[in-house]
C-alpha positions in Angstrom: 122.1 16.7 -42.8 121.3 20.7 -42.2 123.7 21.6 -38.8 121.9 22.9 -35.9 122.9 26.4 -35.1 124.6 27.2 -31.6 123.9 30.8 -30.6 121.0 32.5 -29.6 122.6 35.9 -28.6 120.4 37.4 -31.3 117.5 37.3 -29.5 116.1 39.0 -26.2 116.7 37.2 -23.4 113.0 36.0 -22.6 113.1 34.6 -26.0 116.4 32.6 -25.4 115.3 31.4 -22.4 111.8 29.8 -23.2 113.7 28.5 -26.5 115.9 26.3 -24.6 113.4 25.5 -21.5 111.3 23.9 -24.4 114.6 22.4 -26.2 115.1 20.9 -22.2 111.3 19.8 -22.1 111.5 17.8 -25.1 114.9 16.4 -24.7 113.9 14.9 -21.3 110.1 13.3 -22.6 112.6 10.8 -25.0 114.4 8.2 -23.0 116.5 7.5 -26.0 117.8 11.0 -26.5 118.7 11.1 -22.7 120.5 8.3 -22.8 122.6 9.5 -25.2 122.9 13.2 -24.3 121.3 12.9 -20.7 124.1 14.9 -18.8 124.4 17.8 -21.3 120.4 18.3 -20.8 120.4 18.1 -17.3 123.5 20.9 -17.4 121.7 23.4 -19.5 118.2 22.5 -17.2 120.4 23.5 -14.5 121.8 27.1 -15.7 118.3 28.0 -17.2 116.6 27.8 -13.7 119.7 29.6 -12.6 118.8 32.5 -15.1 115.2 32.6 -14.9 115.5 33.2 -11.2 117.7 36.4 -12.4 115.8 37.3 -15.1 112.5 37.5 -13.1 114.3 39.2 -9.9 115.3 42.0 -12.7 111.6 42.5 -13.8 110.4 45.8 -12.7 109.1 46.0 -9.3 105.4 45.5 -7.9 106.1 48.8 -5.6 106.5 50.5 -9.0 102.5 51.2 -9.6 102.0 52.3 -6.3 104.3 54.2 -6.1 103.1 56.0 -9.5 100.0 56.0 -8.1 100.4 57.7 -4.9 103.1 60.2 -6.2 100.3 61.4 -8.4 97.6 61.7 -5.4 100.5 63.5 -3.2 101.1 65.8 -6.0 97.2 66.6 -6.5 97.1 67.5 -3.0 100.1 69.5 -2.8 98.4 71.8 -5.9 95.1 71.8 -3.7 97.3 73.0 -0.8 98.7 75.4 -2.7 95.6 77.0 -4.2 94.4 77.6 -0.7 97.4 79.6 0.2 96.7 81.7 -2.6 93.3 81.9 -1.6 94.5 83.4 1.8 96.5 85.9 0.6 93.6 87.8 -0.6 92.3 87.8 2.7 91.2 91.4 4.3 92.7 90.1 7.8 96.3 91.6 8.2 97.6 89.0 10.2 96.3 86.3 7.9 97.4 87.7 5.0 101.2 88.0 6.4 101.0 84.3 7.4 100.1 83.2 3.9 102.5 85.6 2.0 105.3 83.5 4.3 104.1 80.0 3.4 104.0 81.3 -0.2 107.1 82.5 -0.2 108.0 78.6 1.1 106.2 77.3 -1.8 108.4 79.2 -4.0 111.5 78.4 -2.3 110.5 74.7 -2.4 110.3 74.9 -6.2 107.9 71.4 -6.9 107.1 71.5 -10.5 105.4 68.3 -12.7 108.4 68.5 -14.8 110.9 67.5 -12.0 111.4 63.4 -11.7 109.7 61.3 -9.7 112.4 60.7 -7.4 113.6 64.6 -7.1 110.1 65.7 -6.9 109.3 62.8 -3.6 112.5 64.3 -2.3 111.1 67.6 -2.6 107.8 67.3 -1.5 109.0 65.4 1.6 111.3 68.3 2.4 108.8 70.7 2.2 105.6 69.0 4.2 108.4 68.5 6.8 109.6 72.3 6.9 105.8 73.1 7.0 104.8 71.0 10.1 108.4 72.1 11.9 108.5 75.7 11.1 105.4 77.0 9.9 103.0 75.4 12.4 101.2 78.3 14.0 101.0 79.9 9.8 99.3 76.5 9.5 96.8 76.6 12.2 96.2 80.1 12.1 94.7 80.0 8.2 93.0 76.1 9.1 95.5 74.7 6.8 97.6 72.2 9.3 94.7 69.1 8.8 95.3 69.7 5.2 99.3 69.7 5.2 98.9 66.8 7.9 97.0 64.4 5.6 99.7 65.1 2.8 102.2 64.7 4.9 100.6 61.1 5.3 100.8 60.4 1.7 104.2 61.8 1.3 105.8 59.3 3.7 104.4 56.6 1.6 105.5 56.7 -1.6 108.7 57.9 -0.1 109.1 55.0 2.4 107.7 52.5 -0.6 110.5 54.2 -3.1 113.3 53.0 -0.6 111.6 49.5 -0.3 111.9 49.7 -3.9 115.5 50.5 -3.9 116.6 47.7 -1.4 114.7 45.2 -3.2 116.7 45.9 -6.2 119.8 46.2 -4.8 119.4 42.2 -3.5 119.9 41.3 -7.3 123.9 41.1 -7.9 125.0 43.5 -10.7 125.6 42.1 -13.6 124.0 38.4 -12.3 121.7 38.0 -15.1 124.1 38.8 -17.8 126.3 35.9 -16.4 123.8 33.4 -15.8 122.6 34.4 -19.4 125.9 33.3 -20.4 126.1 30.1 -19.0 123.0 29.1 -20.3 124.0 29.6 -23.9 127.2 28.0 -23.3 125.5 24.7 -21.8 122.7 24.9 -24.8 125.9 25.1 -27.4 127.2 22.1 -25.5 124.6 20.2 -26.4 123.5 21.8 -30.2 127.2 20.6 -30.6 126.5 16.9 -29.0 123.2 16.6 -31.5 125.7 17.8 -34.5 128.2 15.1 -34.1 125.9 12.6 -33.0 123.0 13.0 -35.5 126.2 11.8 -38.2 126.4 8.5 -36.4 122.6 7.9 -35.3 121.6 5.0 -37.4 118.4 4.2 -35.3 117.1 8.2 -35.2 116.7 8.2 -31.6 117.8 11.8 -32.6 115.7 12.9 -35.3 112.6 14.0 -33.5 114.5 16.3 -31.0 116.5 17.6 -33.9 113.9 18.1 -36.2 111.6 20.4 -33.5 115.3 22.2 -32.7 115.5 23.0 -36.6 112.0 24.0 -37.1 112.3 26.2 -34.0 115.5 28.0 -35.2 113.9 28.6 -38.3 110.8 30.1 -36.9 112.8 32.7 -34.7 115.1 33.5 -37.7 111.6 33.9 -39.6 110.0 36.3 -37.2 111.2 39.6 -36.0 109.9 39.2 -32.5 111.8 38.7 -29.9 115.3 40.1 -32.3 117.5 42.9 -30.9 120.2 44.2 -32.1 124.0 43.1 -30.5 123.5 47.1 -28.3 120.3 46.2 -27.4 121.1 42.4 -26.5 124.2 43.9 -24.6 121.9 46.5 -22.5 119.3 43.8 -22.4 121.4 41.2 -20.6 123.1 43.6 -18.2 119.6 44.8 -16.6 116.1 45.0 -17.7 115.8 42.2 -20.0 112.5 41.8 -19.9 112.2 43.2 -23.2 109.2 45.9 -22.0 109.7 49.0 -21.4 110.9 50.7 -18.5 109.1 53.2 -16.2 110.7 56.7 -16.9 111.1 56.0 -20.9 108.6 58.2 -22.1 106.8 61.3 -20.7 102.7 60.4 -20.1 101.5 62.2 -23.3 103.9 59.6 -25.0 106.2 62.3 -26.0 110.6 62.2 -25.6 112.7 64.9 -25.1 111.7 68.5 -24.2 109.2 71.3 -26.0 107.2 74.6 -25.2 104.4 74.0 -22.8 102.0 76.6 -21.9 101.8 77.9 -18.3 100.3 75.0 -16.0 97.1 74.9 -14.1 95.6 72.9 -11.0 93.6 71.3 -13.4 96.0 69.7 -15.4 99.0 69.3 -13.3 100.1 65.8 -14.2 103.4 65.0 -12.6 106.3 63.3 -14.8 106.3 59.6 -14.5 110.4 59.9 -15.8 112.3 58.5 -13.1 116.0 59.9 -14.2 116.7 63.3 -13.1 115.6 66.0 -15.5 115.8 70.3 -15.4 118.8 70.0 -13.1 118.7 73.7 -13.7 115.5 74.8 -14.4 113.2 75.3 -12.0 109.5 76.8 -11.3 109.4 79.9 -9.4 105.9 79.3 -9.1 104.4 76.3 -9.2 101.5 78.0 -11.7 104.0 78.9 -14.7 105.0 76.2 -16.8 108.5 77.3 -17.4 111.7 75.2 -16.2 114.3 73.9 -18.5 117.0 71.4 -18.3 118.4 68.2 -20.1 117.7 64.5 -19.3 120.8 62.4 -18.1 121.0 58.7 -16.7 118.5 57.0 -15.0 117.6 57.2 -11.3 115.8 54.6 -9.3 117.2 55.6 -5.6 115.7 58.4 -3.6 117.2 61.9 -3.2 117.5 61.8 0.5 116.0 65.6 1.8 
């Protein structure tokens, strides 16, 4: 008789895990089978509820489309905000004028471009609708702009406050807790692959052979299909974090591009903020928020929020 094979580690953890939940499920419909290897099922039951409860706490977080979402509407109204100001420096009043040259000169200083990260570019725009209500009040008033800057400021908060929910709801997962769990669970399903082996030798009656003949035909139906396959960096990186197997936010730029490239100079229009949550253009930064320039290389991921 054909040996069962032990490991799993080949395959992403999702697929490991609904592998031996249906190795479990079938195991514990036969009487016979748990009579004979009843205690090795109920072990690897035990440390594949233990995992799933890891593996679905390391999923990416329902705060994550809001947050998208309203990053992108407080970015729209940041541009609208700062077409106004342009708008006022053409204006024939003296005193106007100089009130908008200062807030422009702010706008600069605050350098928000679309090709900063999320979480530098929330930090940013936080920073700056909080210098504007402090500091530049009566500029505010004085060119009608301080309802504007108010509601933005309202928006701001938001995704800010929901990017730190984010952050402590991740931080409640241990480090490292699914990789063990993950682990465990293989160990307890080699425990019992082993078990079958031996005992499938000596089971005259085949109270076995069903369970061992749906183990076989699923082994050779993963082995079959690539889906679900990593490789042994991917299955390491995979078991240590986000092994969901889907992709995480930040991975690619909107237009489905990686890495960097020419862009032509940026408009109101088509100011479409960078959904990359690593920190990016460390150097590089927009003098004004109009010209598309700014340059700088990626580096490591960043979910927590640069405090302003």
């Amino acid at each position: 008789m054909v040996q069962l094979k032990r490991g799993l580690r080949r395959y992403a953890a999702a697929i490991q895990l609904a592998h031996s939940e249906d190795v479990v499920k079938r195991a514990k419909a036969s009487s016979d089978v748990m009579g004979l290897v009843g205690p090795l099922v109920n072990n690897l039951e035990s440390k594949l509820n233990i995992q799933r409860k890891y593996l679905m706490q390391s999923r990416a977080s329902s705060l994550t489309r809001k947050i998208q979402n309203l990053d992108k509407v407080a970015y729209r109204m940041y541009w609208t905000y700062v077409q106004s100001v342009n708008t006022c420096v053409l204006d024939d009043d003296k005193e106007k004028k100089e009130a908008a040259l200062q807030l422009k000169d702010q706008i600069v200083a605050s350098a928000i471009s679309s090709k900063l990260t999320r979480s530098k570019r929330i930090a940013k725009l936080l920073a700056c609708v909080r210098e504007l209500t402090n500091t530049y009040a009566t500029q505010l008033k004085l060119l009608c702009l301080d309802d504007e800057v108010a509601d933005m400021k309202i928006v701001v908060e938001s995704v800010y406050e929901s990017t730190l929910q984010r952050s402590e709801e991740r931080m409640v997962v241990p480090i490292g807790a699914h990789a063990t769990a993950r682990k465990e669970s293989e160990k307890a399903y080699a425990g019992l692959i082993t078990a079958l082996n031996g005992l499938a030798v000596l089971d005259e009656e085949g109270k076995l052979t069903d369970l061992i003949l749906f183990i076989k035909t699923e082994q050779k139906r993963l082995e079959l299909s690539e889906f679900g396959r990593v490789s042994s960096e991917q299955n390491e990186e995979s078991t240590g974090g986000d092994v969901s197997g889907n992709q995480k936010p930040g991975d690619q730029k909107p237009d489905g591009s990686e890495g960097e490239g020419e862009q032509g100079p940026e408009t109101p229009g088509d100011q479409t903020p960078s959904d990359s949550e690593g920190e990016q253009g460390g150097t590089g930064t927009d003098t004004n928020p109009d010209s598309g320039s700014g340059s700088g290389s990626g580096s490591s991921d960043d979910d927590s929020p640069f405090h302003p």
